[in-house]
TITORTI-222659 format. One record per atom (N, C-alpha, C, O, CB): x, y, z; residue in one letter. Coordinates in steps of 0.2 Angstrom, whole numbers, plus 2048, in hexadecimal, padded with zeros to 3 digits. Each point is the difference from the previous one (the first is absolute). Glycine has a CB too. Layout:
TITORTI-222659
XYZA
...
//
This chain:
TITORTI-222659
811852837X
8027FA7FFX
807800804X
804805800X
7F67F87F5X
8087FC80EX
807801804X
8037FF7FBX
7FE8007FAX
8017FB812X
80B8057F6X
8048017FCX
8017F87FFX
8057FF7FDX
80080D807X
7F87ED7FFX
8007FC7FFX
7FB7FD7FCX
8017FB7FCX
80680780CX
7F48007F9X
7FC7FF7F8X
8028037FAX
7FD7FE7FBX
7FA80180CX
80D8077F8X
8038037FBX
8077FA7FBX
8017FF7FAX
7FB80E80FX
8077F07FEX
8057FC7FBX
7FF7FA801X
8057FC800X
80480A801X
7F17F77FFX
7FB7FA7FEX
7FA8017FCX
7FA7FD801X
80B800809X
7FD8077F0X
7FA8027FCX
8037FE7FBX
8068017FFX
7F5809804X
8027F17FAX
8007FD7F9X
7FC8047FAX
8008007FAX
8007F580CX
7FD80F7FCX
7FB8047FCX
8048067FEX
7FF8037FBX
7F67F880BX
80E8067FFX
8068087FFX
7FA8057FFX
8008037FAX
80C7F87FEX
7F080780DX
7FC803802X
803807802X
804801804X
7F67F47FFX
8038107F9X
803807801X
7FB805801X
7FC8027FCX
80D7FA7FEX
7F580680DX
7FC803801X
7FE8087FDX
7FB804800X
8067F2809X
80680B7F4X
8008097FEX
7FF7FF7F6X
7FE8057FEX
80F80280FX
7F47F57F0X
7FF7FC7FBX
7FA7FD7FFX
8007FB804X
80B8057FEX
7F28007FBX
7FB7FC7FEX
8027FA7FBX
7FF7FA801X
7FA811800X
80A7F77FBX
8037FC7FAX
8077FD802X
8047FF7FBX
7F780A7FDX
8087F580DX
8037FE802X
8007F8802X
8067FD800X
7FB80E801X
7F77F0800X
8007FB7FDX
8007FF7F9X
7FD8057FDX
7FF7FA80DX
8077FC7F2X
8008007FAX
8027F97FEX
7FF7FF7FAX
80380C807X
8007ED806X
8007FD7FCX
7FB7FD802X
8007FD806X
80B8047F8X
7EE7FD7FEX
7FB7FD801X
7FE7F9802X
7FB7FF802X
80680A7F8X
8057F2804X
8017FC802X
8017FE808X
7FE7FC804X
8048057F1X
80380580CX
803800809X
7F3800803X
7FD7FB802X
8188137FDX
7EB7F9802X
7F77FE800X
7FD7FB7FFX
7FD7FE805X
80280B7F8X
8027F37FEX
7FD7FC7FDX
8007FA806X
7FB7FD802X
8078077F2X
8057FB80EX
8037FB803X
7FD801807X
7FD7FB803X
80C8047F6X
7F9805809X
7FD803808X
7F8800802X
7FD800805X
80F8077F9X
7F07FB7FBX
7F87FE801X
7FF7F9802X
7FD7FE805X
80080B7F3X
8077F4802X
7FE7F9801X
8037FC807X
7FD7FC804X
8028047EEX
80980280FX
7FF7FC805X
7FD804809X
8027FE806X
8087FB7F0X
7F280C809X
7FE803807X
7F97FB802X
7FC7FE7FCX
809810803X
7FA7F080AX
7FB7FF7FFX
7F98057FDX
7FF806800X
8097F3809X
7F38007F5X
7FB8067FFX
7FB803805X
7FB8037FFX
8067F77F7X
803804811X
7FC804805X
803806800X
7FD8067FFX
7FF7F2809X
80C8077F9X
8028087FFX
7FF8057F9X
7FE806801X
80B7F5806X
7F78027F4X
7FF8037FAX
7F8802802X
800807800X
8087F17F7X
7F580680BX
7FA801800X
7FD806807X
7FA804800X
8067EF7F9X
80480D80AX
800805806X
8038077FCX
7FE806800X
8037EF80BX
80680A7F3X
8028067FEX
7FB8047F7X
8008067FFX
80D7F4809X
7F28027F6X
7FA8027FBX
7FB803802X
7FE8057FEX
8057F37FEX
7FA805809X
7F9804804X
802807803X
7FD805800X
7FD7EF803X
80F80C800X
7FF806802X
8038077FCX
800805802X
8007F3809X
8038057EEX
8008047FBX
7F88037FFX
7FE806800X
80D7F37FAX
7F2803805X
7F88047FEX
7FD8037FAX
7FB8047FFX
8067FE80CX
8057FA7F0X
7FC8007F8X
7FC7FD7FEX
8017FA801X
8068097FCX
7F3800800X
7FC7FA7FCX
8008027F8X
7FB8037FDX
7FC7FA80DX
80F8027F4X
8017FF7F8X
7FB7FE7FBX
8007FA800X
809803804X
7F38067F8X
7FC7FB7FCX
8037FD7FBX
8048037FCX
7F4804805X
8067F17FFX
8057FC7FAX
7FA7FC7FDX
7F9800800X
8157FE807X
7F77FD7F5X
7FB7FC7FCX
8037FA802X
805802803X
7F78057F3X
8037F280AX
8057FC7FDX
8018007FCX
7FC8027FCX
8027F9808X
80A8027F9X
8017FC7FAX
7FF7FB801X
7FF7FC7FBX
806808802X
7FC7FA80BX
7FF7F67FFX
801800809X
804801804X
8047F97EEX
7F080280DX
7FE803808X
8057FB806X
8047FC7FFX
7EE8087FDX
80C7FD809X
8057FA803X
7FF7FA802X
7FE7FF805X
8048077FEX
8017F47F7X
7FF7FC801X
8067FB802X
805803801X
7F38017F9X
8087F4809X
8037FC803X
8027FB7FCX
7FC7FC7FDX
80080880DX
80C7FB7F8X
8027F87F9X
8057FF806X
801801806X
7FE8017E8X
8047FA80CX
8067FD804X
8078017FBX
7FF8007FAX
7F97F780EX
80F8087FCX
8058017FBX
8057FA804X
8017FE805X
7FE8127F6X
8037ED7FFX
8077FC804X
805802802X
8038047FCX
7FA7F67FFX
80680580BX
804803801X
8067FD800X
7FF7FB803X
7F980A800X
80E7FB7FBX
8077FE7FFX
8057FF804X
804804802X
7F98007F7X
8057F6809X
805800806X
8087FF7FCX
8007FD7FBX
7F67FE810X
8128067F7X
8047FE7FFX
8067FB809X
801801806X
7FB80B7EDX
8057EF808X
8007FD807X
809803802X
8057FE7FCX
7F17F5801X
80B811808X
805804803X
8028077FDX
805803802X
7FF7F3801X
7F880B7F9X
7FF8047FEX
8028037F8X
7FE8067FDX
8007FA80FX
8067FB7F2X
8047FE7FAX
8017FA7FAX
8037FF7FBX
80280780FX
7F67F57FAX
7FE7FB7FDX
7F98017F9X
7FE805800X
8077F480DX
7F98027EFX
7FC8007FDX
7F9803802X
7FF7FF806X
8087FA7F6X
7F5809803X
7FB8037FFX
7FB7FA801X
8007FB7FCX
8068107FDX
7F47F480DX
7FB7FD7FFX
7FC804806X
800805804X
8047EF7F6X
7F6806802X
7F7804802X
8007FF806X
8017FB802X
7F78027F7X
80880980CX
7FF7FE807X
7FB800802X
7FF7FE805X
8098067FDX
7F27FF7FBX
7F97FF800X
7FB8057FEX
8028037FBX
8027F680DX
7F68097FAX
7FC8057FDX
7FF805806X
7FF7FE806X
7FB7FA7EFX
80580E80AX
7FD804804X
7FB8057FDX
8018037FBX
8097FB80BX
7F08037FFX
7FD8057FFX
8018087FFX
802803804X
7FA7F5801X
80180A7F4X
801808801X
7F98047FFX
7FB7FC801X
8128037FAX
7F2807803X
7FA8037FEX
8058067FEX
804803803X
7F17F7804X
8088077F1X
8018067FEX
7FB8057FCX
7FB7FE7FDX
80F7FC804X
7F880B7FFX
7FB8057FEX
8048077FCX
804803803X
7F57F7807X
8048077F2X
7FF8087FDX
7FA805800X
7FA800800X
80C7FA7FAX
7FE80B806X
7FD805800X
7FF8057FCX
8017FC7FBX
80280280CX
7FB8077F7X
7FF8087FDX
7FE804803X
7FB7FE803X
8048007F4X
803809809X
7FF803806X
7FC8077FAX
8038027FCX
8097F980FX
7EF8067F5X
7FC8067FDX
8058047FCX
7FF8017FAX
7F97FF810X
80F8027F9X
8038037FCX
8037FE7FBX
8038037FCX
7FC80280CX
8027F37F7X
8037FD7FCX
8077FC801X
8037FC7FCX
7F680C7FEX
8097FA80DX
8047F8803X
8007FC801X
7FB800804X
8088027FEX
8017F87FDX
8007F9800X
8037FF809X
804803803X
7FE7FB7ECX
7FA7FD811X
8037FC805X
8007F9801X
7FB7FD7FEX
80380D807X
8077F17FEX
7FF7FC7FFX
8027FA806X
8048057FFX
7FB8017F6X
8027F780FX
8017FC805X
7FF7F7800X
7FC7FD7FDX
801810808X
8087F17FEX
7FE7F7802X
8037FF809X
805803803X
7FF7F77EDX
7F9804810X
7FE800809X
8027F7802X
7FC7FC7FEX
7F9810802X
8107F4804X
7FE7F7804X
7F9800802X
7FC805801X
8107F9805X
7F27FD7F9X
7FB7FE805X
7FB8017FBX
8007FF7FAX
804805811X
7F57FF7F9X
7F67FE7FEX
7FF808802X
7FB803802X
8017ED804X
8098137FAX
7FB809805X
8008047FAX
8048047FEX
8027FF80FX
7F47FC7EFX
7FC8057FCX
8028067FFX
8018037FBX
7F87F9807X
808807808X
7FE8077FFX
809803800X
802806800X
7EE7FA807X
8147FB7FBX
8078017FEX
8008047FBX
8018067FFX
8047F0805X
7F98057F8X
8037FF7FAX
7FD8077FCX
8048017FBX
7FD7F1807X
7FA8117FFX
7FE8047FEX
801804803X
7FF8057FDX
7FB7F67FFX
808807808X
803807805X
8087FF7FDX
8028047FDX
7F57FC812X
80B7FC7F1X
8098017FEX
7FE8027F6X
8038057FEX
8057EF80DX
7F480A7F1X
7FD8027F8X
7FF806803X
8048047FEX
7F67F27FBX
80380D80AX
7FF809801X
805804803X
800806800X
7F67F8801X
80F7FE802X
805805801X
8048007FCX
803805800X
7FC7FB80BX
8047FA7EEX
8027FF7FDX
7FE8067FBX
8048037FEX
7FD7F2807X
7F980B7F9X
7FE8067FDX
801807803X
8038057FDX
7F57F27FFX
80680A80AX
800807802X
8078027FEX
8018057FCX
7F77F980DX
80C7FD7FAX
80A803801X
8018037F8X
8048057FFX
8027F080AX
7F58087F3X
7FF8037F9X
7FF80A800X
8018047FBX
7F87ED802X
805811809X
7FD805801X
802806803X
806802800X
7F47F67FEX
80180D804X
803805803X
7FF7FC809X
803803805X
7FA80A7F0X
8007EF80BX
7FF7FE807X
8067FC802X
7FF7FC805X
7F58047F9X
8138017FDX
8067FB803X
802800807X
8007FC805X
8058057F0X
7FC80780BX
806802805X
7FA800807X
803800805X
8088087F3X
7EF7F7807X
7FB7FC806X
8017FB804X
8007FF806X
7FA8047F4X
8077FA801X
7FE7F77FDX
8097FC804X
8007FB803X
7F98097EBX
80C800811X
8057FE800X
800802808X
8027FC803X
8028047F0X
7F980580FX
803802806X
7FB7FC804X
8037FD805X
80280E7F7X
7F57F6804X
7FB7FD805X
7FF7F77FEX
7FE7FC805X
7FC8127FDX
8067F07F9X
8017F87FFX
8067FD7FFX
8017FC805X
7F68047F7X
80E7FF800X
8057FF7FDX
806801807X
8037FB802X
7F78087F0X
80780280FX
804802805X
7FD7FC808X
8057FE803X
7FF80F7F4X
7F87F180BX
8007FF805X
7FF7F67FEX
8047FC803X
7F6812802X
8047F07F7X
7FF7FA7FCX
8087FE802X
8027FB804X
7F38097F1X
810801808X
8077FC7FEX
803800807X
8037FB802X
7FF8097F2X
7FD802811X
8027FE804X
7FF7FC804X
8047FF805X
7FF8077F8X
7F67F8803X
7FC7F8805X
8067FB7FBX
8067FF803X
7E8804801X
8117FB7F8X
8047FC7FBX
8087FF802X
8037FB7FFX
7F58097F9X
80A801809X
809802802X
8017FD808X
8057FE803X
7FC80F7F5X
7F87F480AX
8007FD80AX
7FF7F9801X
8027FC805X
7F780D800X
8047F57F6X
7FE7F7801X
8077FF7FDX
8047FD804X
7ED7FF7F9X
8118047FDX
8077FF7FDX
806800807X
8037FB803X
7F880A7F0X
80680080EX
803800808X
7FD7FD805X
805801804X
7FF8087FAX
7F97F4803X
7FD7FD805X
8007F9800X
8007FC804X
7FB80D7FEX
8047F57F6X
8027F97FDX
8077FF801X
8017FB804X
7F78057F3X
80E804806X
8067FF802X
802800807X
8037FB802X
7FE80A7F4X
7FD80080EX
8017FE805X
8007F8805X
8047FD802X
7FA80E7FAX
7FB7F4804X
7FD7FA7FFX
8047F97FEX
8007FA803X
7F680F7F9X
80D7F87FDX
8047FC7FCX
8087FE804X
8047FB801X
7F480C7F4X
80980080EX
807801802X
8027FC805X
8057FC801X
7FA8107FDX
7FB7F5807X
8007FD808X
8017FA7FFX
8047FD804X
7F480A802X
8067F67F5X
8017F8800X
8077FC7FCX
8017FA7FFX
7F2806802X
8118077FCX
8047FE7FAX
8067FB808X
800801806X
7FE80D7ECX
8057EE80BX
8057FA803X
8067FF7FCX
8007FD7FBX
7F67FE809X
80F8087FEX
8088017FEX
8027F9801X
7FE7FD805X
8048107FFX
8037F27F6X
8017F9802X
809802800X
8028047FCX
7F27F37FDX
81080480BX
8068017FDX
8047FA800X
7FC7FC803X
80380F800X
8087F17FCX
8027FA801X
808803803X
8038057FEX
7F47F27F9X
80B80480DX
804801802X
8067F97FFX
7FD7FB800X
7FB80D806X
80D7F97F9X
8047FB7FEX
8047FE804X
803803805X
7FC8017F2X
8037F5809X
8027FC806X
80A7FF7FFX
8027FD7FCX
7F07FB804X
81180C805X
8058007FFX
8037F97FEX
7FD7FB801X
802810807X
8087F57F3X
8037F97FFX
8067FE806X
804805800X
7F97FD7F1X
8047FC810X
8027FD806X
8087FF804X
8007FD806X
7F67FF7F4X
//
């Protein structure tokens, strides 16, 4: 991994360390928000098939979601969005669990098993061949958004009219 996907790790991915991911939420976040083509490409090339069960297979609702007007004002419904979430158990008895934007089933259930695995001896895998590449596709759009954002920013300034 370059030295630039190293200081754009949210995951604090340590590849000599296994136990060095630890905050589960940081994962949590980063499953949910990767596409699920990429999730789904870097999963296949891990090439575990985990035996699990459901706890709760993957289904689809909706949640409201909340807006503040400037980001400081009261709080209202900005409208509803699609999610699908799902649980897991993994044979050996970890839990996993995931909520995914969108309608993709198999997100949602591939991020519940890595959720569970990271539970496992399969972390420092897990972290290295999904999580770590995951964050730093994540860290390139973010830079490329800013970028993006930058090119159009517009400096304003006023000038005052000498008195006479």
């Amino acid at each position: 991994m370059s030295e630039k996907a190293e200081e754009h790790n949210p995951v604090n991915v340590d590849n000599s360390d296994p136990n060095a991911i630890s905050d589960r939420s940081a994962w949590i976040s980063l499953l949910a928000q990767s596409p699920a083509e990429d999730l789904s490409a870097r999963w296949s090339e891990l090439g575990l098939a985990p035996k699990f069960t459901y706890l709760r297979r993957p289904e689809i609702g909706l949640v409201m979601t909340q807006g503040r007007a400037g980001a400081v004002g009261e709080r209202f419904n900005l409208g509803e969005a699609t999610v699908t979430r799902c649980s897991v158990r993994l044979a050996t008895g970890e839990e996993g669990h995931a909520y995914a934007l969108g309608r993709s089933a198999r997100k949602a259930e591939i991020s519940a098993l890595c959720d569970a695995l990271m539970q496992t001896k399969h972390a420092a895998a897990l972290a290295t061949k999904v999580l770590a590449p995951l964050a730093y596709a994540q860290s390139a759009r973010r830079e490329d958004a800013a970028r993006k954002a930058a090119a159009t920013k517009v400096e304003f300034f006023t000038m005052t009219r000498g008195e006479g």
